[in-house]
BAFI-3210 file (N, C-alpha, C; in Angstrom, 3 decimals, decimal comma, padded with zeros to 6 digits):
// residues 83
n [1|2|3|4|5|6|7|8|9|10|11|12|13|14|15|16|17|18|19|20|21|22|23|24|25|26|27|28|29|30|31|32|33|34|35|36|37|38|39|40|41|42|43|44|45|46|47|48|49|50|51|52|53|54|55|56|57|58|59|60|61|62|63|64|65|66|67|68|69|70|71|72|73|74|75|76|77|78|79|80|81|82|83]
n.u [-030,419|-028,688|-025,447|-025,759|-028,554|-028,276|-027,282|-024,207|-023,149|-020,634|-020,248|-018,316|-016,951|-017,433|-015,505|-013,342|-015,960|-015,849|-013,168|-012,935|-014,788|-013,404|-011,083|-011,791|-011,778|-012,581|-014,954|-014,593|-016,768|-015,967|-017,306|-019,012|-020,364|-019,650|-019,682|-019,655|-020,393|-018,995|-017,085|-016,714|-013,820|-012,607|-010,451|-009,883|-008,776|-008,508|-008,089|-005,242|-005,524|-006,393|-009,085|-010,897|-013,826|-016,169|-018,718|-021,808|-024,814|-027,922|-030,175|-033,558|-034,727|-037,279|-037,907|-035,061|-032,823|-029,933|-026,481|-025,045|-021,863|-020,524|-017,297|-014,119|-012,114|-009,869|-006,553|-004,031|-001,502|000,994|001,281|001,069|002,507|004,508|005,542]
n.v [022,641|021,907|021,030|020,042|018,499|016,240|012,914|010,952|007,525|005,644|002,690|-000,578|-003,661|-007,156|-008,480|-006,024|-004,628|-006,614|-006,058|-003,252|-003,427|-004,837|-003,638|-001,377|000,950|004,333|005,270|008,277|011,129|012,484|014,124|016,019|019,030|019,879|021,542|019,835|017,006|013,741|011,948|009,944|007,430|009,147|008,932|007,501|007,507|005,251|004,513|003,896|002,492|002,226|003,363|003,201|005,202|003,202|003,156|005,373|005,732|007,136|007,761|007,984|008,469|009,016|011,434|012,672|013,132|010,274|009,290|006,526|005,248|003,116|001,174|000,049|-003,181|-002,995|-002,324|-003,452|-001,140|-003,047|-004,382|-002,803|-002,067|000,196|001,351]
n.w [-004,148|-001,039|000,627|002,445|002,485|001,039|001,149|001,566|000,730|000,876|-000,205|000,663|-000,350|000,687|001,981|002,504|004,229|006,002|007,662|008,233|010,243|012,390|012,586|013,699|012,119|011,674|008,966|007,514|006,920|004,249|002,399|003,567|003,996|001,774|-001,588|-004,101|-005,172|-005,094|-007,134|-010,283|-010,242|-008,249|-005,399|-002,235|001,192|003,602|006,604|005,862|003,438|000,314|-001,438|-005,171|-006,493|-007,899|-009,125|-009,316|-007,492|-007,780|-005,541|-003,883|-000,692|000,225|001,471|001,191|-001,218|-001,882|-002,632|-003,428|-003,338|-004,739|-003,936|-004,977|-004,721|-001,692|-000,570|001,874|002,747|002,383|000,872|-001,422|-004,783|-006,478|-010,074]
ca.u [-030,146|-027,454|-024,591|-026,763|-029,036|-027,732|-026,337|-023,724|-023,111|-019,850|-020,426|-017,637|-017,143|-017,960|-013,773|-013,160|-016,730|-014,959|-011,542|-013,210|-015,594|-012,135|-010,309|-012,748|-011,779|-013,753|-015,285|-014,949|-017,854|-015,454|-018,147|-019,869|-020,498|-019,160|-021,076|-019,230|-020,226|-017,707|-016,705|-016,096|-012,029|-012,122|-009,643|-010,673|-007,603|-009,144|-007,016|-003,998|-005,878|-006,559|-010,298|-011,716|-015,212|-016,350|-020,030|-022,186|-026,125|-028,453|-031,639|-034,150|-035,048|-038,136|-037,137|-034,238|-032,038|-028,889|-025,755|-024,349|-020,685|-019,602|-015,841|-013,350|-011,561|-008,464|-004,999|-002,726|000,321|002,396|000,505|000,625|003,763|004,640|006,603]
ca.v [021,666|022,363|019,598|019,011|017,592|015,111|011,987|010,019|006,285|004,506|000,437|-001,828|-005,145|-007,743|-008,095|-004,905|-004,060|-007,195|-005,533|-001,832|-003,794|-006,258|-002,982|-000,573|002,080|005,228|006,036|009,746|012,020|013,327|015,126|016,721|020,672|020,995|021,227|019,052|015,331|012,908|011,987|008,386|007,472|009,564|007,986|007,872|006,750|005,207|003,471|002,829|001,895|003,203|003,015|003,642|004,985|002,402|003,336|006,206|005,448|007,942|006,522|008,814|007,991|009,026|012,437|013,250|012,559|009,669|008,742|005,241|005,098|001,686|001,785|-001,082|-003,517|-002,171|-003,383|-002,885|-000,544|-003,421|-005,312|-002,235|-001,561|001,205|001,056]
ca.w [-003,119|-000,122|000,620|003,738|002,021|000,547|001,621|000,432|001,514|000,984|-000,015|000,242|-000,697|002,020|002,498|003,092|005,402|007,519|007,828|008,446|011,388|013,041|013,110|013,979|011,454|011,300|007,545|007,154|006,146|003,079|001,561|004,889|003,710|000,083|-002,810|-005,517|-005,058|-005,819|-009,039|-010,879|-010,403|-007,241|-004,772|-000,708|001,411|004,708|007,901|005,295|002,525|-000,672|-002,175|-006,048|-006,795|-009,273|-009,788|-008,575|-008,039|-007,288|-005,471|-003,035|000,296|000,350|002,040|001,062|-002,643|-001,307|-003,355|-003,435|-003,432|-004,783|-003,673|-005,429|-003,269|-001,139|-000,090|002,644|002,263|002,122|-000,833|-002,719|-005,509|-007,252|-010,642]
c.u [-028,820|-026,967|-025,489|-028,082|-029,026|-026,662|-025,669|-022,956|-022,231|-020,300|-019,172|-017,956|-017,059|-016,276|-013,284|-014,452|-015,980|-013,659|-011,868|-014,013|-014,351|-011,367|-010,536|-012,036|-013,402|-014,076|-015,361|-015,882|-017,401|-016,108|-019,028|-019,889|-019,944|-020,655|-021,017|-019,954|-019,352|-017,552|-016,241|-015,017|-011,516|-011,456|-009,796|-009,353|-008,075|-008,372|-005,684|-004,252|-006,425|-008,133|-010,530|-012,825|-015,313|-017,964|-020,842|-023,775|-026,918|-029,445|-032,431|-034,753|-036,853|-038,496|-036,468|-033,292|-030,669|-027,982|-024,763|-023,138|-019,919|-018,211|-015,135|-012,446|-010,247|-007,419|-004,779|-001,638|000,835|001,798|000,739|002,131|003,797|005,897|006,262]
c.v [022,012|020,714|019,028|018,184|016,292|014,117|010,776|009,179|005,844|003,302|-000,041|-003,154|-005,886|-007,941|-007,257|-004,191|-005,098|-006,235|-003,894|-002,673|-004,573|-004,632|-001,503|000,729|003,015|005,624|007,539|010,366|012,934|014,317|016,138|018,620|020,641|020,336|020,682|017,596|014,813|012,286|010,487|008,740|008,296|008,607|008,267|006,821|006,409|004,313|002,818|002,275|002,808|002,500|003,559|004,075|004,649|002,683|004,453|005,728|006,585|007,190|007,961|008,025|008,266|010,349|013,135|012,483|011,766|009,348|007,378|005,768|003,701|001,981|-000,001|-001,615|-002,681|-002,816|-002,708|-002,235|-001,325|-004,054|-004,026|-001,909|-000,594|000,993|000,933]
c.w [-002,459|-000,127|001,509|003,777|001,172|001,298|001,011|001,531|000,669|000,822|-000,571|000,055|000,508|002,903|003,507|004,344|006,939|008,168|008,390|010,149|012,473|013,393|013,773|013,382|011,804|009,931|007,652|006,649|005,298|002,766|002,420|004,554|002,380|-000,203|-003,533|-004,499|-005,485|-006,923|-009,565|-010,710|-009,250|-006,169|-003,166|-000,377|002,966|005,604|007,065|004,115|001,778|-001,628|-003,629|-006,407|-008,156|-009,996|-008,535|-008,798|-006,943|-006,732|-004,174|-002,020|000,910|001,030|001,312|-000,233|-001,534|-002,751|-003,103|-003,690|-003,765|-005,093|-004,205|-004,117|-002,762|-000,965|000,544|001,745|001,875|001,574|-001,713|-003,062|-006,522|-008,245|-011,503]
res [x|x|x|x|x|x|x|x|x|x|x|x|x|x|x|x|x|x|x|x|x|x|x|x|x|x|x|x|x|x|x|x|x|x|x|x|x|x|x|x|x|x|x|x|x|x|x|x|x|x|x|x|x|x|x|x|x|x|x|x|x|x|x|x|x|x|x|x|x|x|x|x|x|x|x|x|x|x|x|x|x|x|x]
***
């Protein structure tokens, strides 16, 4: 199987799909040509915000193999502390 076959779908939490739709972020196609898929604990940093992948689910489209991306909630820069 090539990367191009496979597609992998991002799901946030209803929070964060508001806040990605109000500010019209673009989601990145991270994974667009490699060959690794992404990995539990991988970290995706999108408009300022920093995402977790919390669960990976494989499922087939009927076509083509897809990967779920359930991503943990996010914070603004200035909610987040280091220390």
């Amino acid at each position: 199987m090539t990367a191009q076959e496979l597609k992998i779908i991002p799901v946030f939490n209803a929070d964060d799909q508001a806040w990605i739709r109000r500010t019209a972020v673009e989601v990145p196609r991270f994974w667009q040509g490699h060959a690794v898929a992404p990995a539990l604990g991988d970290v995706l940093r999108i408009g300022g915000r920093q995402f977790a992948i919390e669960a990976r689910v494989w499922e087939h489209d009927g076509s083509d193999p897809l990967l779920r991306l359930y991503l943990s909630g996010s914070h603004a820069l200035s909610d987040t502390t280091f220390g």
